[in-house]
C-alpha positions as CSV (number, residue, x, y, z in Angstrom):
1,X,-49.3,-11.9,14.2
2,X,-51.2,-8.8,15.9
3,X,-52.8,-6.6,13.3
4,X,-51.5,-6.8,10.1
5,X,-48.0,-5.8,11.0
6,X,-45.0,-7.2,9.5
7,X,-42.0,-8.4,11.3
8,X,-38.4,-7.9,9.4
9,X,-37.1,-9.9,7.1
10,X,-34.4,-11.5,9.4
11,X,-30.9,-12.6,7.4
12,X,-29.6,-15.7,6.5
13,X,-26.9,-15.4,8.7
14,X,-28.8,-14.5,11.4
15,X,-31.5,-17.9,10.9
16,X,-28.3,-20.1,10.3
17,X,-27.2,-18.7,13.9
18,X,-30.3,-19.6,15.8
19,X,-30.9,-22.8,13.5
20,X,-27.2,-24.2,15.2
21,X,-28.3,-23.4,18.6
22,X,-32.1,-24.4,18.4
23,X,-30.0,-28.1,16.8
24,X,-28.0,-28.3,20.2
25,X,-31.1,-27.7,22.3
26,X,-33.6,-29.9,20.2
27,X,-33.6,-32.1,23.4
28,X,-35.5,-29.1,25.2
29,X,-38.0,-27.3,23.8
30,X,-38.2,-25.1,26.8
31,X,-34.9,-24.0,26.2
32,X,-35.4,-23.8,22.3
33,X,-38.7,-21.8,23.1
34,X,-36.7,-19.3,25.1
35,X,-34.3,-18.9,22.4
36,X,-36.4,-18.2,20.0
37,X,-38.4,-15.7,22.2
38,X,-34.8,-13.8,22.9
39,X,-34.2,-13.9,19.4
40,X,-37.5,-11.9,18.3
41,X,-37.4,-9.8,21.5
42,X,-33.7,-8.6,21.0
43,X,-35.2,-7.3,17.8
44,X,-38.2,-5.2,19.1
45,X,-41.0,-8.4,19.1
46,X,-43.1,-10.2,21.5
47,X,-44.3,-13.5,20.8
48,X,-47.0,-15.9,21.4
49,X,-46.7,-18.3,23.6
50,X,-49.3,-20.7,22.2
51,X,-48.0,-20.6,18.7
52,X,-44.8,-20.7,19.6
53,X,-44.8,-24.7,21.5
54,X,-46.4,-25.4,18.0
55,X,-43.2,-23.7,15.5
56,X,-40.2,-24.6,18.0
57,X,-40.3,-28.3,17.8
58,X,-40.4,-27.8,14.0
59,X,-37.5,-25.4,14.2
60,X,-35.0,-27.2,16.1
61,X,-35.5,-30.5,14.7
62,X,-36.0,-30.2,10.8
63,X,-33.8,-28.8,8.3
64,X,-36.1,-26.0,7.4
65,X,-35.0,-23.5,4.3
66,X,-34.4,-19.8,5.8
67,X,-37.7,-18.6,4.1
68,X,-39.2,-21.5,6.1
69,X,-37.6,-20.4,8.8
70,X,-38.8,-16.7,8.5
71,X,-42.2,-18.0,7.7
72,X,-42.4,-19.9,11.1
73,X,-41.5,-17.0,13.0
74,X,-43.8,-14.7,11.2
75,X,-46.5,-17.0,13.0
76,X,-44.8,-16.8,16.3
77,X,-44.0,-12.9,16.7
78,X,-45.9,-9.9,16.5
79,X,-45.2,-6.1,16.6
80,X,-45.1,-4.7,20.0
């Protein structure tokens, strides 16, 4: 993350939302990647690219807990 910014703590609903839609695209990561970038931009983030090929595969496929979850995109987002 850029400086030492936090992003929100997003909601469990909210993770169990994009956890069921990152599951039906785990077959494209391009997809999953743009889904995930939506997700943090529709809240006021941008996100890097780099780390973001790295967390995706991870979210989509795994049954992550939602503090996992919030950890991953804690590495992937940053305050714009």
């Amino acid at each position: 993350m850029a400086d030492d910014a936090k992003i929100e703590k997003f909601t469990p609903s909210e993770l169990a939302v994009l956890r069921g839609k990152l599951m039906k695209l785990r077959s494209d990561s391009w997809q999953a990647a743009e889904l995930v970038a939506d997700f943090l931009a529709g809240r006021g983030y941008g996100v890097n690219a780099n780390a973001m090929r790295i967390a995706v595969p991870e979210l989509a496929m795994l049954r992550v807990s939602h503090e996992t979850m919030q950890a991953m995109l804690e590495t992937v987002a940053y305050v714009m």
